[in-house]
C-alpha positions in Angstrom: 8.2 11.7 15.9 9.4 8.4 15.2 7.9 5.4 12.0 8.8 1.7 13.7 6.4 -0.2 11.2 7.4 0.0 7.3 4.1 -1.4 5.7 5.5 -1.5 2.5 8.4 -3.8 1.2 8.9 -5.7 -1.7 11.4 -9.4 -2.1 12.9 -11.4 -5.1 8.8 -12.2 -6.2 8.1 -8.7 -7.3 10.7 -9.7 -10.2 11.9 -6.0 -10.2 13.0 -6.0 -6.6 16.0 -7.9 -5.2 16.6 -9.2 -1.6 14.6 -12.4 -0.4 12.4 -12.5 2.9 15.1 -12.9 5.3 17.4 -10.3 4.3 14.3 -7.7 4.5 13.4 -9.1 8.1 17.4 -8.9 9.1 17.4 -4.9 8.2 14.1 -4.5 10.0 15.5 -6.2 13.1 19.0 -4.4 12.5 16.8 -1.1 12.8 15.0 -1.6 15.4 11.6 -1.9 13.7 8.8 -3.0 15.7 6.9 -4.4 12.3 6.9 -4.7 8.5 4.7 -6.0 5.5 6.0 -7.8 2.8 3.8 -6.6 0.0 4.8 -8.2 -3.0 2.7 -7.2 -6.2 -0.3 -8.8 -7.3 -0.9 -7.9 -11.2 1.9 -5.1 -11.7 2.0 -4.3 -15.5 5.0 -3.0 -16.9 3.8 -1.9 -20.1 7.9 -1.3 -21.5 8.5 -4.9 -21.0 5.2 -7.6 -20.8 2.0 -7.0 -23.2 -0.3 -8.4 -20.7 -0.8 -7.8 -17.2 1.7 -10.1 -14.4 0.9 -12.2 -11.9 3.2 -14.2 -9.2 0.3 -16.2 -7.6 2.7 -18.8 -5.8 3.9 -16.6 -3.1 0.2 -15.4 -2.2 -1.1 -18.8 -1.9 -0.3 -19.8 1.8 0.4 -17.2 3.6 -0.8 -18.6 6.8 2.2 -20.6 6.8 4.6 -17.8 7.8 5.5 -17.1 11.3 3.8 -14.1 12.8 6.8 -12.8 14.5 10.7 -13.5 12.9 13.5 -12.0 14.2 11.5 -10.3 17.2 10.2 -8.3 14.1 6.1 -8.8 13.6 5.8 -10.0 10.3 2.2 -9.6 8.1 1.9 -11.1 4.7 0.6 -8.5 2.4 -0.1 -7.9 -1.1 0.6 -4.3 -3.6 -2.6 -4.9 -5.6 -3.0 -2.9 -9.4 -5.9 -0.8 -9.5 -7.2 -2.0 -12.7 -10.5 0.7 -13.9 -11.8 3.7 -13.3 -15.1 1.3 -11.6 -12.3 0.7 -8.7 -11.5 -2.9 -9.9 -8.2 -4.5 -9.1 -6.1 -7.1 -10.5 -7.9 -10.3 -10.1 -11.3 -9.1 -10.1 -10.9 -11.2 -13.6 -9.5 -14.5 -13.0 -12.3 -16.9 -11.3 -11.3 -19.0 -8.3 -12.0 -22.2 -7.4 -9.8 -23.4 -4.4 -11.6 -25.4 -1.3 -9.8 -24.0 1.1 -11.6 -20.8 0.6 -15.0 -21.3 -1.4 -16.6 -17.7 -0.3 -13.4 -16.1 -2.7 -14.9 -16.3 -6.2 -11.7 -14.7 -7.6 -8.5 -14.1 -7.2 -8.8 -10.4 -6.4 -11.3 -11.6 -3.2 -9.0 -14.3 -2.1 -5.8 -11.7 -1.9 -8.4 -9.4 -0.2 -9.7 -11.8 2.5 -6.3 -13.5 3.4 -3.5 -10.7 3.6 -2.8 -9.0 6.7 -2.3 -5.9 4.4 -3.7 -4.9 1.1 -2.2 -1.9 -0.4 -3.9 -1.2 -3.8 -1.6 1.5 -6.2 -2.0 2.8 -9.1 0.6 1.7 -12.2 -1.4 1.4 -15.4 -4.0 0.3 -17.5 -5.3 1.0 -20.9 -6.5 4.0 -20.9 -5.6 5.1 -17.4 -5.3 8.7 -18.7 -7.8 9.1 -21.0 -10.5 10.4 -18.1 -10.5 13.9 -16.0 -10.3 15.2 -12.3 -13.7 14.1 -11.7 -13.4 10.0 -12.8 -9.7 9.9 -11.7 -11.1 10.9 -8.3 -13.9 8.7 -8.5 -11.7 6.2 -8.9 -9.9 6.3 -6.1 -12.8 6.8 -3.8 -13.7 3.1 -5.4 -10.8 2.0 -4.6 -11.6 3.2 -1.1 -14.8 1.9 -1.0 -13.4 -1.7 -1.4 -13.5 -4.1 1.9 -10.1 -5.5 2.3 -8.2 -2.8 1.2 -6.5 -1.1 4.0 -4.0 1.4 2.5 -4.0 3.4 -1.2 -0.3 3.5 -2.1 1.9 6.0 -3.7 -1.5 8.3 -4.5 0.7 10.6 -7.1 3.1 9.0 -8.4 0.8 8.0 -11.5 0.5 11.7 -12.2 -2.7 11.9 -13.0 -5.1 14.6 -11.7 -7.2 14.4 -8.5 -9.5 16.4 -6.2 -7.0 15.5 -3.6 -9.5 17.1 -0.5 -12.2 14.7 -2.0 -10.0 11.8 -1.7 -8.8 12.1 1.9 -12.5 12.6 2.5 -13.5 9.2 1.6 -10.4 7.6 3.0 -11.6 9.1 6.5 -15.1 7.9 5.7 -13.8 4.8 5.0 -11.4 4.2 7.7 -8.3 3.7 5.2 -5.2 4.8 5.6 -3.3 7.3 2.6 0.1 6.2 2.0 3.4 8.2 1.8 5.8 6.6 0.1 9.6 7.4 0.8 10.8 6.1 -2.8 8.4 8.7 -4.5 9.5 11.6 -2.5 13.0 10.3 -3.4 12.9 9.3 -7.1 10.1 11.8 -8.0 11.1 15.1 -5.5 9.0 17.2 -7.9 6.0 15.9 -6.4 7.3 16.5 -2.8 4.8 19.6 -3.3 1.9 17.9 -4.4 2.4 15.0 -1.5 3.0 17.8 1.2 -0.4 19.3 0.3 -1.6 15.5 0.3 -0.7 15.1 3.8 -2.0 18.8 5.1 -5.5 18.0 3.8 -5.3 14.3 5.9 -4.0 16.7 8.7 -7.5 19.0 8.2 -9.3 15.7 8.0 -7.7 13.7 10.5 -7.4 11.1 8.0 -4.3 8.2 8.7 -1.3 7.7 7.5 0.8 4.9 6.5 4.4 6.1 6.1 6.7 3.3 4.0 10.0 2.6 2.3 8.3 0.9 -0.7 12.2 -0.7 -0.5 12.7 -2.9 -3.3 16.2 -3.8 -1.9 16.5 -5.0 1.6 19.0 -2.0 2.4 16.0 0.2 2.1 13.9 -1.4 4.8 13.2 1.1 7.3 14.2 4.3 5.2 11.9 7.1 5.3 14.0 9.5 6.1 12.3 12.1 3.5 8.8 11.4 4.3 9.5 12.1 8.1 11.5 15.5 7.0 8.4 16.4 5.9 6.0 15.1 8.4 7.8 17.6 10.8 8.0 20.5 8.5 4.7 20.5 8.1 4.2 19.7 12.5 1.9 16.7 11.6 0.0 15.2 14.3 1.5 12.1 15.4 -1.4 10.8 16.1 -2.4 10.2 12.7 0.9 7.9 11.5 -0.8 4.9 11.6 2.6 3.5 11.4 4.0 5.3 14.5 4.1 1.9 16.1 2.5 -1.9 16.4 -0.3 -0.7 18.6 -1.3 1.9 16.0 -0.7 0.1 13.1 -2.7 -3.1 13.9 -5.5 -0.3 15.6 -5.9 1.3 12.0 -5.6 -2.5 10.5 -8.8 -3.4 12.3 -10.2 0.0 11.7 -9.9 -0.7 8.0 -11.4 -3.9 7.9 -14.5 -2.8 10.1 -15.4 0.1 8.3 -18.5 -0.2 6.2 
């Protein structure tokens, strides 16, 4: 069983994370990764420190401009995207756009969605994030889903919040999306390895993809899913279904993603 794309990185533009785009690229190379997505976030809050929500809208203006392939390691320009409201809204879906490069993108949220080679959309926060039940925060998600352009729904526990898991990895079947496990849960949050093992047996059941990721914030962690993989075989997942298993895969559930209706 082997994970040689790592869909989910972050550089010195996610202002919490610390290693620049090189440096990420270098560990990928240095571990033999066939791929990797820088995913910087798009609209993280962090509640603690800001009182409104962030945005770094310079490094997801051009991402054309980046070389497809550095390194010998396939590079796609991706964006972590807040989930925003119950409705399935992301960060964005509120700031208008008027750019001329792209006039069909009325805001920002469409633009990120139509140009990335990978949207991952996560839950963080948002006022009143936790003020609903098992039957909205599901909902929610299965918005999320629902959205064209979004291709993977990261970290799905970490906000601990209450879902009907089965009815989630439904829809992300229906939809053609891929469920994310996220090494840096399982590794800061191990009381929910429980909770993401049962995650990933229901996609099993389902046949619903995977992405497995570092979610590295440091370059160092490029490449590290040592925990998620542990589990992957514990629980004799079919291989099939790691979207991130190689390039092949990964761009086949990319395309899969954005065709589903």
């Amino acid at each position: 069983m082997q994970n040689l794309i790592d869909p989910h990185t972050h550089t010195i533009h996610t202002h919490h994370a610390y290693s620049t785009l090189a440096e990420n690229i270098t560990i990928a190379a240095e571990k033999r990764l066939e791929a990797i997505a820088i995913t910087d976030h798009f609209g993280l809050q962090l509640p603690w420190l800001m009182d409104k929500r962030e945005y770094t809208l310079e490094n997801h203006l051009k991402p054309a401009l980046m070389p497809k392939y550095m390194r010998d390691v396939r590079v796609f320009m991706g964006a972590e995207v807040d989930i925003t409201g119950f409705d399935g809204s992301l960060a964005g879906d509120e700031m208008p756009l008027s750019f001329f490069r792209h006039p069909e993108c009325k805001t920002y949220a469409e633009y990120i969605l139509a140009t990335k080679d990978v949207v991952i959309a996560s839950m963080h926060y948002f006022d009143g994030n936790r003020s609903k039940g098992i039957a909205e925060n599901t909902q929610m998600y299965i918005n999320v889903l629902a959205r064209k352009g979004v291709d993977i729904l990261g970290h799905p526990t970490r906000c601990g919040l209450a879902f009907d898991w089965e009815e989630v990895v439904a829809a992300a079947k229906s939809y053609g999306k891929m469920i994310e496990l996220n090494n840096a849960t399982l590794h800061s949050r191990p009381k929910q390895t429980d909770i993401n093992r049962k995650l990933m047996e229901l996609c099993a059941k389902h046949d619903a993809p995977i992405a497995v990721s570092s979610d590295a914030h440091v370059c160092f962690n490029v490449g590290d899913f040592g925990l998620a993989m542990d589990m992957l075989k514990e629980i004799d997942f079919p291989e099939h279904l790691i979207a991130t298993r190689n390039l092949a895969a990964f761009e086949t559930a990319l395309q899969n993603a954005r065709n589903a209706e």
